[in-house]
C-alpha positions in Angstrom: 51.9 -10.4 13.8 52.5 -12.0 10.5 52.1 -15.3 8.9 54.6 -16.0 6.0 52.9 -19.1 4.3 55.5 -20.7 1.7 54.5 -23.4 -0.4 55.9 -24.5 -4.4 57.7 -21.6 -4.5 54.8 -19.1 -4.0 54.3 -17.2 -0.7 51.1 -15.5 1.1 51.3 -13.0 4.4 48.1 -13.5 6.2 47.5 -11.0 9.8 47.6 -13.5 12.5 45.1 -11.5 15.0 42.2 -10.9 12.1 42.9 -14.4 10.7 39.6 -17.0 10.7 39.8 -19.9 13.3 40.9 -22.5 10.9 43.4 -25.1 12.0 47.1 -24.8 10.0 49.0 -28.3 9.5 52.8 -27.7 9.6 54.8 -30.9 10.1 53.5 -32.9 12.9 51.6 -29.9 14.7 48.5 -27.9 14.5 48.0 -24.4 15.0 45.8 -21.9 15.4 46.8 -18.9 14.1 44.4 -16.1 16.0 45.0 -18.0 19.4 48.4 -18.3 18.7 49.3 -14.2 17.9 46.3 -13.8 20.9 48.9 -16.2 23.7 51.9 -14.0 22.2 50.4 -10.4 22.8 49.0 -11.7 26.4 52.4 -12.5 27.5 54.4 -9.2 25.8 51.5 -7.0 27.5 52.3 -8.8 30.8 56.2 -9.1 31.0 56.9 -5.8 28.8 53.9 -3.5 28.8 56.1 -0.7 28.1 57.0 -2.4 24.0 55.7 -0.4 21.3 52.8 -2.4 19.4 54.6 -1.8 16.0 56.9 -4.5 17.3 54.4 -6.7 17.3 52.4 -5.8 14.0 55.5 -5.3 12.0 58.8 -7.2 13.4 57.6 -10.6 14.5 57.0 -13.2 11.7 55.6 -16.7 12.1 57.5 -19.0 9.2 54.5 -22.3 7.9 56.8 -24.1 5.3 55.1 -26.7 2.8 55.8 -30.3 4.9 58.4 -28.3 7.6 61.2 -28.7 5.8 64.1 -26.9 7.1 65.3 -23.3 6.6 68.4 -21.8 5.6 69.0 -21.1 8.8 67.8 -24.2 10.4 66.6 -23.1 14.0 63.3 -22.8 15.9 63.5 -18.7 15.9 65.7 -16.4 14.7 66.5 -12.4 15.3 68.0 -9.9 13.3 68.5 -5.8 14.6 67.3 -4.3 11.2 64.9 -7.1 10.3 63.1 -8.3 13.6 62.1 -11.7 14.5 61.0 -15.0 12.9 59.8 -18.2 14.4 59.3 -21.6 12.6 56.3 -23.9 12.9 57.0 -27.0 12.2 59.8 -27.3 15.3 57.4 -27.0 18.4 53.6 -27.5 19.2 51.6 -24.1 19.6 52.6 -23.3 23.1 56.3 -24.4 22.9 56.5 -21.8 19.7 55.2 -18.6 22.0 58.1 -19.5 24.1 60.5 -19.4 20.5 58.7 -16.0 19.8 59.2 -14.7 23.4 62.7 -15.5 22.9 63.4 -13.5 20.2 61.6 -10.9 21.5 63.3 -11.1 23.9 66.3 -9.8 22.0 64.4 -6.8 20.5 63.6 -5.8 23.9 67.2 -6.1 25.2 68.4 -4.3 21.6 66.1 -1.3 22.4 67.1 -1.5 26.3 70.4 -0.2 25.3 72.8 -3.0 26.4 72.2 -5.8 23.2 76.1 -4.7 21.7 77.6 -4.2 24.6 76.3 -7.8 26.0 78.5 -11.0 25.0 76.4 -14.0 23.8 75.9 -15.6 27.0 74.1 -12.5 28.4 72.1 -12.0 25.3 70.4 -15.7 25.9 70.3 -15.9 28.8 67.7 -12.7 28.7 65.9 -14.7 25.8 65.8 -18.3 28.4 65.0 -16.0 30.7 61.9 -15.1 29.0 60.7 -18.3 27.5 61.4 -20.2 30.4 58.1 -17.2 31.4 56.0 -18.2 28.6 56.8 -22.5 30.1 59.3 -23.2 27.4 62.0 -25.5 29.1 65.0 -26.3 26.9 68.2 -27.9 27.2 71.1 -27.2 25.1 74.8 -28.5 24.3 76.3 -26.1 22.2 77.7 -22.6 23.2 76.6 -19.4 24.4 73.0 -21.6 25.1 74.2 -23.8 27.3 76.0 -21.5 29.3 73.2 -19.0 29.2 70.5 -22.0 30.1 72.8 -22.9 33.4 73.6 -19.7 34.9 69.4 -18.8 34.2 68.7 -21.9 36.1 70.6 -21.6 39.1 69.4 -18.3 39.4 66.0 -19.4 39.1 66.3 -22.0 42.2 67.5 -18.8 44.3 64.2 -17.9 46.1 65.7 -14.6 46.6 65.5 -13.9 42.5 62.8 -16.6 41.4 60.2 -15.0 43.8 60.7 -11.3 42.3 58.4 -10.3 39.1 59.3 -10.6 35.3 60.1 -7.1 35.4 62.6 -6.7 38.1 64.5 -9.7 36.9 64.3 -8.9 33.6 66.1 -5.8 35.0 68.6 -7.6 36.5 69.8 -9.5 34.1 69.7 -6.5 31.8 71.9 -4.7 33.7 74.9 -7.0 33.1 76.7 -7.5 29.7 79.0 -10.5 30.6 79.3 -13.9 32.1 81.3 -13.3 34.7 78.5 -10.4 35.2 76.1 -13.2 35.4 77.9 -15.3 37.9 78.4 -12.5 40.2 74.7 -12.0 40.3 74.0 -16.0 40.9 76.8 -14.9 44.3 74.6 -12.0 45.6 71.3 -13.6 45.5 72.6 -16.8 47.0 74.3 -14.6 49.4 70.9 -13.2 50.0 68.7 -16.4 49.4 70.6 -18.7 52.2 72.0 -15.6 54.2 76.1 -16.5 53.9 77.1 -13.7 55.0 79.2 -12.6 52.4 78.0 -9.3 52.4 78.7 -8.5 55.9 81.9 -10.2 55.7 83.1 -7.7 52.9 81.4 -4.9 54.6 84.1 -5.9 57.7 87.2 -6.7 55.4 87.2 -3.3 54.0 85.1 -0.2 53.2 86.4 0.4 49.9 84.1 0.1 47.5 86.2 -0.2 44.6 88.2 -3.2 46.3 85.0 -4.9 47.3 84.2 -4.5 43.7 87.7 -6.3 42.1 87.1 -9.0 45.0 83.9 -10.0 43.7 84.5 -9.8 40.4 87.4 -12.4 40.8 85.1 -14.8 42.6 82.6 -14.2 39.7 85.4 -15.0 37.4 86.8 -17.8 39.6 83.0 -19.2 39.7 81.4 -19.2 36.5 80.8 -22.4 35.5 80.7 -23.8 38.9 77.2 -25.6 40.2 75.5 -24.1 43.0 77.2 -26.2 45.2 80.3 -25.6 44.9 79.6 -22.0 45.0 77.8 -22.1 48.0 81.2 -24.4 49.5 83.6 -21.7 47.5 81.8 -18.6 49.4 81.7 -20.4 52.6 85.2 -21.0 52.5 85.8 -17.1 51.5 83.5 -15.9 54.5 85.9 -18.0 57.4 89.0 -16.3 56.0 91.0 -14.9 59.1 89.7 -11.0 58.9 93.4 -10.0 58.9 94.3 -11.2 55.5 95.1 -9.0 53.1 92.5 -8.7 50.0 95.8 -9.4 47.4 96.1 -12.3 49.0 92.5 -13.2 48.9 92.5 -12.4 45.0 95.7 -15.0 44.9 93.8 -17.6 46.6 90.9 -17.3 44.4 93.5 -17.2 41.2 95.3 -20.2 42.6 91.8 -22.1 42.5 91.5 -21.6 39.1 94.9 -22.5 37.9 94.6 -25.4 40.0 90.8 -26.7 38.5 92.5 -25.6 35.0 95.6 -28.1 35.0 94.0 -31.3 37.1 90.3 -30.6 35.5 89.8 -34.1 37.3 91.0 -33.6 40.3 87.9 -33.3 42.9 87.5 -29.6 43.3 85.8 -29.1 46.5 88.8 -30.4 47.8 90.8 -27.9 45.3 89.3 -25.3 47.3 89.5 -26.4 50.8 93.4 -26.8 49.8 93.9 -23.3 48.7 92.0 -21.8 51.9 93.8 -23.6 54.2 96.8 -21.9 55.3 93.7 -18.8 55.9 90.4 -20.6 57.6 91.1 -20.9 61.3 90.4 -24.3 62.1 87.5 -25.9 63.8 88.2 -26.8 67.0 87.5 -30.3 68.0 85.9 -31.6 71.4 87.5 -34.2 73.1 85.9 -36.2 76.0 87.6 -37.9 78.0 86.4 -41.1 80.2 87.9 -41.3 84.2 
């Protein structure tokens, strides 16, 4: 790991891991810049032990600018595919900037996966949160693809069903989708599997075509993607009572009337949005009446 030390227009590298132990001022934080390349390498060895060390030694930079003034590119980290990675002192204390780094390592590690072009930028990070949020970096964010990424990486982080499975297999989850809607179908199976819905069986029963299954759940996915656990768990609930002799086109128009509906009264109370289009297809509850002699 380097250390790119800019200061009245001159510049020094220093190696990070055969650096001395003296302290390094960068705005209003103090680091350490052995311990800090030392907390970096622990984490990578434990969460990817399969990344070459050259990515390490040569593609990941720590940035130290005279009084942390800001950067052309005025972030807390940054990744390029033919350049590497960079990370900013200044922005975070030590610990908060190993979470930046694993973050944009994060993206070299999707980018040599296999899957970093093919992904769209909620996917991409949502694998970097995904990976900080490891290394005890929590972050909030308002502007797009982050905050998408940060909410579907949260609610699939309260599903005991995925929070409870190592770094590695759900890195590989999320690595294995390249969309949004890929990501919201994932948050559906695990809290399928988390709080046991029944979804699963209930497709199993509707049909055995796999392919139909798949076009079903991807329009819930779609239907669902920015929805709160709530309502998803209220959406798939709803899907799961549907008479078992409805046709699945008509379950695809129910979902597709949902989201016209949410889309043209965006204030309306959706819950209720939904129970409306399920109607005319969820037997009703019956209702016990006692009656006094």
């Amino acid at each position: 790991m380097q250390l790119l030390l800019r200061s009245g227009g001159q510049q020094m590298i220093i190696d990070m891991e055969r650096a001395d132990d003296r302290p390094l001022s960068v705005g209003q934080y103090t680091y350490r810049p052995r311990r800090l390349a030392g907390k970096v390498r622990r984490l990578v060895a434990k969460m990817w032990p399969d990344m070459p060390s050259s990515v390490l030694d040569e593609r990941l930079t720590f940035e130290a600018l005279d009084n942390g003034r800001e950067t052309a590119w005025g972030d807390s980290g940054s990744f390029s595919p033919r350049s590497g990675s960079t990370v900013l002192l200044g922005r975070w204390d030590e610990d908060g900037s190993v979470g930046i780094a694993l973050h944009e390592l994060a993206h070299e590690m999707h980018l040599r996966h296999g899957g970093y072009d093919d992904s769209d930028g909620v996917v991409r990070e949502a694998l970097a949160m995904l990976a900080e949020r490891e290394a005890g970096l929590r972050r909030t964010f308002e502007r797009e693809p982050y905050h998408s990424a940060c909410q579907l990486i949260e609610q699939l982080e309260e599903l005991p069903a995925f929070s409870r499975m190592a770094f590695s297999k759900r890195w590989a989850e999320v690595v294995s989708v390249t969309s949004a809607a890929g990501l919201a179908d994932l948050i559906n199976y695990y809290l399928d599997r988390s709080e046991r819905l029944g979804l699963a069986r209930w497709l199993d029963r509707l049909t055995k075509n796999v392919d139909v299954r798949d076009q079903l759940l991807a329009r819930l996915a779609s239907t669902s993607l920015r929805y709160s656990l709530d309502l998803r768990r209220h959406l798939i609930k709803k899907l799961v009572r549907c008479k078992p002799e409805t046709p699945v086109e008509q379950l695809m128009y129910v979902l597709d009337s949902i989201a016209t509906l949410d889309r043209r009264y965006p204030n309306d109370d959706l819950e209720r949005i939904i129970n409306f289009c399920f109607a005319p297809y969820v037997p009703q509850r019956r209702r016990l009446f006692a009656f006094g002699s």
